[in-house]
Wavefront OBJ file of the C-alpha trace (Angstrom):
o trace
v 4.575 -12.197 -90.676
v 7.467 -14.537 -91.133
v 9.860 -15.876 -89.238
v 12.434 -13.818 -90.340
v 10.692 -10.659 -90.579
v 9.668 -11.362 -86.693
v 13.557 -12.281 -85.707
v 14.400 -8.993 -87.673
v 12.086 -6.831 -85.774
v 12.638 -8.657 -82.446
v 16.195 -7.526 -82.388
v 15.695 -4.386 -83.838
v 13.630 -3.587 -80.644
v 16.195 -4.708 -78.668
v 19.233 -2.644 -80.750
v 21.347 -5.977 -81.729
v 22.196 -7.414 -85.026
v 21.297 -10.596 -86.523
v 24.053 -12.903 -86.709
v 23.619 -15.683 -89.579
v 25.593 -18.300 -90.352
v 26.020 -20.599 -93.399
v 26.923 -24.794 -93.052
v 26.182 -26.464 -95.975
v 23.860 -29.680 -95.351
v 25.458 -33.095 -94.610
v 28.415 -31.552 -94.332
v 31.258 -32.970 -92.998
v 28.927 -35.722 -92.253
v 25.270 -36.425 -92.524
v 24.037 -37.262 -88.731
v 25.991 -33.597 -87.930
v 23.799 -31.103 -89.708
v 21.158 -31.122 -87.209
v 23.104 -31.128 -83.717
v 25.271 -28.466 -85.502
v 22.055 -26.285 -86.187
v 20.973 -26.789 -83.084
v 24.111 -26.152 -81.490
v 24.484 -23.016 -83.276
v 20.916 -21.529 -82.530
v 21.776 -22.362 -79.077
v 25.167 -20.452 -78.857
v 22.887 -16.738 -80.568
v 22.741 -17.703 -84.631
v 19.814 -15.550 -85.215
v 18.971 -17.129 -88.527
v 20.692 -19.825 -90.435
v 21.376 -20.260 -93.910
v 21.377 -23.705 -95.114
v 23.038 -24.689 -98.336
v 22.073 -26.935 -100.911
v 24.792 -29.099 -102.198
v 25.640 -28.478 -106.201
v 28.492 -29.312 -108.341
v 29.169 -26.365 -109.559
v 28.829 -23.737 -107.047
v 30.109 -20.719 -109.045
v 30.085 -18.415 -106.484
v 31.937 -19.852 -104.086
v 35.418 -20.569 -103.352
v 37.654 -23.695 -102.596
v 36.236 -23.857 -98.777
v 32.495 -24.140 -99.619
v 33.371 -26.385 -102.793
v 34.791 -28.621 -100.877
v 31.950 -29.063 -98.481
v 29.410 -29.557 -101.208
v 31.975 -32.087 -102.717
v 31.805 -34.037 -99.574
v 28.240 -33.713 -98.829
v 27.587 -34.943 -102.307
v 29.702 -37.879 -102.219
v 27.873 -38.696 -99.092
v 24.470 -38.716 -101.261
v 23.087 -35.524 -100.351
v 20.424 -34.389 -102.242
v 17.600 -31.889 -102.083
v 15.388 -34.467 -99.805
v 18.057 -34.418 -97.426
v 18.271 -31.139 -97.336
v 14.385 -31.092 -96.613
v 14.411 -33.610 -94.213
v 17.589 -31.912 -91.942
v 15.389 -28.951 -91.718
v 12.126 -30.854 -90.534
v 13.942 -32.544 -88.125
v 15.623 -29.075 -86.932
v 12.075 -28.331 -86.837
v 10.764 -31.117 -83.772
v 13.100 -29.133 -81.401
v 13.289 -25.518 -82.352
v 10.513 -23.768 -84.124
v 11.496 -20.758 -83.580
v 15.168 -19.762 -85.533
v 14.516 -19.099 -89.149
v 15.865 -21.064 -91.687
v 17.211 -20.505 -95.173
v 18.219 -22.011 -97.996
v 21.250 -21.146 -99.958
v 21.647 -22.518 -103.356
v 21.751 -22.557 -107.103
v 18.878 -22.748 -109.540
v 19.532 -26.430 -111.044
v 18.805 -28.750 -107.819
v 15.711 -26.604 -107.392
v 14.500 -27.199 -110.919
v 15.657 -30.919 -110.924
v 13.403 -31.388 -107.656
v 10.518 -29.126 -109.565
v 10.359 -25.937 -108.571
v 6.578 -25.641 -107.629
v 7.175 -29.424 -105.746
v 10.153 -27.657 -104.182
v 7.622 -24.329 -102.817
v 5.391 -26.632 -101.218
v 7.994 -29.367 -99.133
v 9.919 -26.602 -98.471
v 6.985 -25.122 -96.998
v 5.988 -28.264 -94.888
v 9.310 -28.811 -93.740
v 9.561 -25.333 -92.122
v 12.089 -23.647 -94.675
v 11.871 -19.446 -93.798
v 13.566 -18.356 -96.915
v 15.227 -19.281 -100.576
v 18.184 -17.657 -101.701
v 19.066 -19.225 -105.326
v 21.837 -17.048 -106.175
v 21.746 -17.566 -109.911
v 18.044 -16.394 -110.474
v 18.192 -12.697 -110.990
v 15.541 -10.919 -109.852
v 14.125 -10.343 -113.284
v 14.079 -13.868 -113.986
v 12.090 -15.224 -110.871
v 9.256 -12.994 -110.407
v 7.058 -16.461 -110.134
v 9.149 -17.982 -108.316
v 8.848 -15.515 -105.875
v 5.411 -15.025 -105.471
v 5.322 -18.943 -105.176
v 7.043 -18.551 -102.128
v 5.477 -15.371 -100.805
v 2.328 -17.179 -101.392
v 3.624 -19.939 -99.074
v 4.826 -17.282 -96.356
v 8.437 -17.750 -97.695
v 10.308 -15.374 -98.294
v 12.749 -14.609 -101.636
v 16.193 -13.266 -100.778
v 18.606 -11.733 -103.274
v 22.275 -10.744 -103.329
v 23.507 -7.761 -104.349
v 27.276 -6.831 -104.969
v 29.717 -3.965 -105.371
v 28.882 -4.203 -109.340
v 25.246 -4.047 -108.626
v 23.233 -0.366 -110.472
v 20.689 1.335 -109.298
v 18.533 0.101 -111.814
v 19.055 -3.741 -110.191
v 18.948 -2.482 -106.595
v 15.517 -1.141 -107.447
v 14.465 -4.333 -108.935
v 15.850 -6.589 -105.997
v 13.819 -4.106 -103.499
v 10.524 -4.440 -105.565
v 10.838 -8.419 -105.154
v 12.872 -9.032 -102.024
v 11.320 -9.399 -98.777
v 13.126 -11.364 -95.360
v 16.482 -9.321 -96.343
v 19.116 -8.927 -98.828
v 22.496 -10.421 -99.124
v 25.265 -7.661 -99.621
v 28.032 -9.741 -100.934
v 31.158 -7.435 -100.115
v 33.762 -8.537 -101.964
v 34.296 -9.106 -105.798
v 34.603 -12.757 -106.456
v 33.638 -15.919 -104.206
v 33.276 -16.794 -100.553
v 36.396 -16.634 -98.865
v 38.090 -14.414 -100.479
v 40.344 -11.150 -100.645
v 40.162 -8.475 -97.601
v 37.062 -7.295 -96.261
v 36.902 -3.552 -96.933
v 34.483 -2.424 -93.997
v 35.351 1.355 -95.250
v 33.843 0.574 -98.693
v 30.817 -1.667 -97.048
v 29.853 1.525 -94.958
v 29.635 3.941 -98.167
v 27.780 1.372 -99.648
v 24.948 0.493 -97.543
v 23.078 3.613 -97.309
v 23.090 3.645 -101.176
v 21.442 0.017 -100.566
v 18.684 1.524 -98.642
v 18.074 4.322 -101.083
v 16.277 1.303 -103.141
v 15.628 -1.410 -100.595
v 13.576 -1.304 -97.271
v 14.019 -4.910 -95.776
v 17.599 -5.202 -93.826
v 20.975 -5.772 -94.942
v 22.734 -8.612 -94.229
v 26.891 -8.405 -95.509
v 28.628 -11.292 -95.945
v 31.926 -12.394 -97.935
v 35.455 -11.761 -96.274
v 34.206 -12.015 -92.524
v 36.167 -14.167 -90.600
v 36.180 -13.205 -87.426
v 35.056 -11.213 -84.405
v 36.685 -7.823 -85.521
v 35.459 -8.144 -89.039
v 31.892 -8.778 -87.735
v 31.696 -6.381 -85.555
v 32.994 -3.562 -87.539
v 30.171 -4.751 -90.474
v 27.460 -4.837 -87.741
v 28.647 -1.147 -87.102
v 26.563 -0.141 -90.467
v 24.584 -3.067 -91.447
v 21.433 -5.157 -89.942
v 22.730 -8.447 -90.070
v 26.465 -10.481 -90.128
v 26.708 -13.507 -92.584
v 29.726 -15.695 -92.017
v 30.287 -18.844 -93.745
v 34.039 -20.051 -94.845
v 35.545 -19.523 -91.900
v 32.864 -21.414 -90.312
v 33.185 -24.607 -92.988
v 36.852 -23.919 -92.620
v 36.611 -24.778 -88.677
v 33.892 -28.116 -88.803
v 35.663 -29.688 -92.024
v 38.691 -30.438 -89.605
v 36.369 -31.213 -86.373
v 36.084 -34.665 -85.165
v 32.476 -35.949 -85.540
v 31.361 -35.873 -81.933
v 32.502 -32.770 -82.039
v 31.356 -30.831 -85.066
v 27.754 -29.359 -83.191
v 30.308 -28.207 -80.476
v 32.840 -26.849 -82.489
v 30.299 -24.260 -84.793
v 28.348 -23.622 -81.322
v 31.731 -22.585 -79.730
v 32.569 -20.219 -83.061
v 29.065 -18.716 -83.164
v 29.356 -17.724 -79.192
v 32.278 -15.996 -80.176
v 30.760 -13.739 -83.221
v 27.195 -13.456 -80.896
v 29.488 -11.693 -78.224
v 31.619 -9.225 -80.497
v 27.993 -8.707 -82.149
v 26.234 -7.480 -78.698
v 29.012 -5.344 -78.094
v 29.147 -3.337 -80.793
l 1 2 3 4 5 6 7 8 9 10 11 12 13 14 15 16 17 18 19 20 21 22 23 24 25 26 27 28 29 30 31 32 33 34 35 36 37 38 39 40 41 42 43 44 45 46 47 48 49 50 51 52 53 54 55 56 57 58 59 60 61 62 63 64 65 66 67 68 69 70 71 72 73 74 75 76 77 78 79 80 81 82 83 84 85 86 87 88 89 90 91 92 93 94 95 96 97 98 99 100 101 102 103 104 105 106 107 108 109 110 111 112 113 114 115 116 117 118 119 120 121 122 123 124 125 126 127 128 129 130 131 132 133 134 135 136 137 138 139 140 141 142 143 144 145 146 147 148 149 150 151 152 153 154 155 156 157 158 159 160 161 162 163 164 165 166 167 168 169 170 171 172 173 174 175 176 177 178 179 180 181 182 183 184 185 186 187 188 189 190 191 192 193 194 195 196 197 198 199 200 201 202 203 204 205 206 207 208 209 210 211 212 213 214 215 216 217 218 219 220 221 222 223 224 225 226 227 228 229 230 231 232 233 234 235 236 237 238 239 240 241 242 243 244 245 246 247 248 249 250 251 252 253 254 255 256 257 258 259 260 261 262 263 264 265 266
């Protein structure tokens, strides 16, 4: 069983929600992105998603572009990336970890090279979000092989047809992006994310995570109302990119406390 399956399972026996935030890695600055994990797992992040700094992030907006701008500029790279989870790692074993990127800096590191460091480091999960899930079957039984599990977005556009696909393949959870169009943007629509969900389900029988539009404690506690999990992410980059550097761990902890207890009172 993974890590995330367990954390999943865990709090469904306990009736809570998964919170699960995204901080993309050396970002603002490099010696942050561990106290900041740490910080965050401290202050309830159930899981956290990790992301992989690209150029060309298509699906996100000016927020997380920015923080992959400055990450890259400060020469972050996939073995950075590796190397802020295994030293996560040496002081919590336990949180689940994720990374959230795009297909090119996983085939520029090799993807079956990626499986296996990713592996060793003590990476939980992989969401690439521009490998459809008719386009990565290997890929995802490399990491399923490795105890790693392959998450996949789905979206107000997505058919049944894909839905079934993604549940055939998917395993850890799936990524509900709520909106149309890229992190951080437009008005969350919790009406429209209920009447969606159970359609999700219909096709898909690992949880739901929704993310996209939530930006604070209302917003996440009206999505944990009808899904499994909360992902927040801009707001979050929004908050550290104007910390000070001692205080960028304390700064995402503080946030995260916030969303954890909105979360447990829904």
């Amino acid at each position: 069983m993974s890590r995330i399956q367990a954390t999943f399972e865990r709090l469904a026996s306990e009736g809570r929600k998964a919170l699960i935030p995204f901080v993309t890695a050396g970002d603002p600055y490099p010696d942050t992105t561990v106290p900041l994990m740490l910080a965050m797992a401290e202050a309830g992040a159930d899981v956290i998603e990790l992301g992989v700094p690209f150029s060309d992030p298509m699906a996100d907006g000016p927020v997380i572009q920015r923080a992959a701008e400055r990450a890259l500029k400060q020469g972050i790279g996939m073995p950075q990336v590796l190397n802020a989870v295994r030293e996560f790692r040496l002081s919590n074993n336990i949180t689940p970890v994720v990374l959230m990127g795009y297909a090119n800096p996983v085939e520029r590191y090799g993807m079956a090279r990626f499986v296996l460091d990713a592996k060793a480091a003590g990476v939980d999960g992989v969401l690439v979000v521009d490998y459809p899930p008719e386009e990565c079957e290997g890929f995802a039984a490399l990491l399923k092989a490795q105890d790693m599990d392959p998450i996949f977005l789905l979206a107000p556009t997505s058919t049944d047809a894909r839905m079934q696909r993604v549940g055939q393949v998917a395993s850890g959870y799936v990524y509900y992006v709520s909106l149309k169009g890229v992190t951080g943007a437009g008005h969350l629509d919790t009406a429209a994310v209920a009447a969606m969900i159970p359609r999700i389900r219909r096709f898909v029988s690992v949880p739901v995570g929704v993310g996209f539009g939530i930006r604070d404690a209302a917003t996440a506690r009206a999505v944990a109302d009808v899904s499994d999990a909360v992902v927040i992410g801009s707001k979050l980059v929004e908050l550290l990119e104007s910390a000070a550097r001692d205080n960028v761990a304390a700064t995402g902890g503080q946030f995260i406390r916030e969303i954890r207890a909105a979360l447990d009172a829904v």
